[in-house]
C-alpha positions as CSV (number, residue, x, y, z in Angstrom):
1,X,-25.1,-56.8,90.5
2,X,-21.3,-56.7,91.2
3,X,-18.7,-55.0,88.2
4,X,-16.8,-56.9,86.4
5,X,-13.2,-56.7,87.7
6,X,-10.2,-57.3,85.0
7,X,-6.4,-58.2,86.0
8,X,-4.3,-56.7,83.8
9,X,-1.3,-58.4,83.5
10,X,1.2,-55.3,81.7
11,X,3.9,-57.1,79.3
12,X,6.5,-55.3,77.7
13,X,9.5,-54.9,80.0
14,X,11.6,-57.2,82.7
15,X,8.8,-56.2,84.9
16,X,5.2,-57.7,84.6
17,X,2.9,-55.9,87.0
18,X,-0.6,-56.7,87.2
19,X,-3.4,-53.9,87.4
20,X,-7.4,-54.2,88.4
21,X,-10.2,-52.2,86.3
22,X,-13.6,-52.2,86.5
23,X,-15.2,-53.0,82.8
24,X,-17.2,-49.8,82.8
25,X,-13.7,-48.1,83.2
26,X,-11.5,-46.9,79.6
27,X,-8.7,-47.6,78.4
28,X,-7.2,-44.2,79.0
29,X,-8.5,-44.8,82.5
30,X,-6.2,-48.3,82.4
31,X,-3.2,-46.3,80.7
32,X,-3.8,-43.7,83.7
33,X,-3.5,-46.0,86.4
34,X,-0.2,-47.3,84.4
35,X,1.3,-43.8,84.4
36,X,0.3,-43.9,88.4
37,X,2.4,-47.3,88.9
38,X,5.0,-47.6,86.1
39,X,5.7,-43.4,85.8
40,X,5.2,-43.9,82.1
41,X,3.2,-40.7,81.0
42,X,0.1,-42.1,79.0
43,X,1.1,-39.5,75.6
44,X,3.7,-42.6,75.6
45,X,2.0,-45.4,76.1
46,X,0.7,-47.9,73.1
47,X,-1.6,-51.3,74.5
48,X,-2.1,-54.0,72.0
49,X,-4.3,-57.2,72.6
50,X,-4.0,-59.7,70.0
51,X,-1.5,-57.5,67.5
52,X,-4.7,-54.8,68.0
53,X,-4.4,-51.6,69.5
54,X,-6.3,-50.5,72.0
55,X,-8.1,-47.3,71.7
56,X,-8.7,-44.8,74.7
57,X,-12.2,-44.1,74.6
58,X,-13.3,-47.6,74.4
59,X,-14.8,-49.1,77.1
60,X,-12.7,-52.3,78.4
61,X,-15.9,-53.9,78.3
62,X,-15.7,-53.6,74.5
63,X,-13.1,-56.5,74.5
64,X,-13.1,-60.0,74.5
65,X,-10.9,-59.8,77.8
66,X,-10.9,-62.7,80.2
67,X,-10.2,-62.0,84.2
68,X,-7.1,-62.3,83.8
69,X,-5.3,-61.1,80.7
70,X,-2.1,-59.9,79.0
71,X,-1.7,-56.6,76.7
72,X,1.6,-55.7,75.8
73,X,2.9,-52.0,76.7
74,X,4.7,-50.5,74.0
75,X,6.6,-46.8,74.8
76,X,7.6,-44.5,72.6
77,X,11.2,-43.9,73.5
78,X,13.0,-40.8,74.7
79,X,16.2,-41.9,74.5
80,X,18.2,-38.8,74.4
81,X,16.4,-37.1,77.3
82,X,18.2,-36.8,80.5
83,X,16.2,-36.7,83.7
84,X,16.2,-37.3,87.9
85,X,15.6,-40.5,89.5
86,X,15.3,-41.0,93.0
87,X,17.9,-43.6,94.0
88,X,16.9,-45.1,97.9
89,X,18.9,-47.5,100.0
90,X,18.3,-48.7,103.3
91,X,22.1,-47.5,104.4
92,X,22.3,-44.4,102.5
93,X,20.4,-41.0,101.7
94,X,18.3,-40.8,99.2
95,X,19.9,-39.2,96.1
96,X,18.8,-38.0,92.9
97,X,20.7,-39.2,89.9
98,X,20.4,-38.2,86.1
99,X,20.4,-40.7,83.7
100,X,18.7,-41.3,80.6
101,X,16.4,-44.2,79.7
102,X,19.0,-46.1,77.1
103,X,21.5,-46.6,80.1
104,X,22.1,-50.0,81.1
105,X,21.9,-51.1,84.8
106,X,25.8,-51.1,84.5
107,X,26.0,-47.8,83.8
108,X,23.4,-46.6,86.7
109,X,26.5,-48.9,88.6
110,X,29.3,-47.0,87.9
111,X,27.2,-43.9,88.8
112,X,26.3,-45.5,92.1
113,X,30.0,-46.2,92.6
114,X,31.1,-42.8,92.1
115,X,28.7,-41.5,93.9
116,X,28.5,-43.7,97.5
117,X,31.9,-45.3,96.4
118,X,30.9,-48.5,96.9
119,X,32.0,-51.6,93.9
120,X,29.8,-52.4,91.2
121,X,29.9,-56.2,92.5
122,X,28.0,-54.9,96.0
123,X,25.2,-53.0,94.5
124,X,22.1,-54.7,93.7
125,X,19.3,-52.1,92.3
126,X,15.3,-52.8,92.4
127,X,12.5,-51.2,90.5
128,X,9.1,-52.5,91.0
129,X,9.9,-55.2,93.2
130,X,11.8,-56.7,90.2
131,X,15.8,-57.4,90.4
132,X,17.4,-55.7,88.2
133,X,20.2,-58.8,87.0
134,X,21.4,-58.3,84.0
135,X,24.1,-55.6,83.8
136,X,23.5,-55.6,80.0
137,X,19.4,-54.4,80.3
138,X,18.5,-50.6,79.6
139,X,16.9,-49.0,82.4
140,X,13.8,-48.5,80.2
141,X,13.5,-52.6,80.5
142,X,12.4,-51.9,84.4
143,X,10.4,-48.9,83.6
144,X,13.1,-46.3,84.7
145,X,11.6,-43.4,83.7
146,X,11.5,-39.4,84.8
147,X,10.4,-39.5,89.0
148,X,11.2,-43.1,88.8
149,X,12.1,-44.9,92.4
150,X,15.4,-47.4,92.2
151,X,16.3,-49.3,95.1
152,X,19.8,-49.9,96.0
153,X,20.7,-52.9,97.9
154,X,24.2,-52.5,99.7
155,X,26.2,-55.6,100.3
156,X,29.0,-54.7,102.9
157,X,32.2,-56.8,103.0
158,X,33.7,-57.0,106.4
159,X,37.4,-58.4,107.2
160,X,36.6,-61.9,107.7
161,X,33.4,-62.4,105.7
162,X,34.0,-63.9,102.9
């Protein structure tokens, strides 16, 4: 007899990733396996389904989930805390950059700008495969948290291009 499998879809943030467990698996094994992908340490973490928490030694079989379904990630916030990201780009080395989770992207900008000189206006910055857009969103919105991969796309204006 096959496992039941469960998509997770993980609401909460500007990203929405989607995570596979078996129904014999717990939810601290789910809130694991979200530490592994979203680098948000499970002492953090809060899942509610249906305005219910979810508590880590149940089963997930112990809900009324369907294949796929939505639990909303809450995180206790740090928001004083500085710490490292790893910021990559394609053009560029990799660089680590303190920030704290309450920045906004525009902020993570202006470091960017200081740091490979390039405007604010040519920097687009990824997290999870998710674009970060709006200048005005704290990096905890994308899951930015301490370890945390951005990606820095580099738009390079050359005399003539416009």
């Amino acid at each position: 007899m096959m496992e039941d499998i469960i998509t997770f879809e993980i609401m909460g943030g500007e990203v929405v990733p989607e995570i596979q467990m078996p129904s014999s698996a717990t939810i601290l094994d789910l809130k694991l396996k979200i530490q592994e992908d979203l680098d948000v340490k499970v002492k953090r973490q809060t899942l509610r389904f249906h305005h219910i928490n979810l508590s880590d030694e149940d089963l997930i079989s112990d809900y009324a989930f369907d294949s796929l379904t939505s639990v909303y990630l809450s995180v206790v916030p740090e928001p004083e805390k500085e710490f490292f990201i790893a910021l990559k780009s394609r053009t560029r080395p990799t660089a680590n950059v303190r920030v704290k989770e309450s920045y906004k992207v525009k902020e993570l900008k202006s470091k960017i700008k200081k740091l490979w000189g390039i405007e604010k206006k040519n920097i687009s910055l990824f997290r999870l495969w998710e674009r970060m857009d709006d200048d005005d969103d704290f990096l905890y919105s994308y899951y930015v948290y301490e370890g945390s991969e951005v990606f820095a796309e580099i738009r390079i204006n050359h005399p003539g291009n416009y």
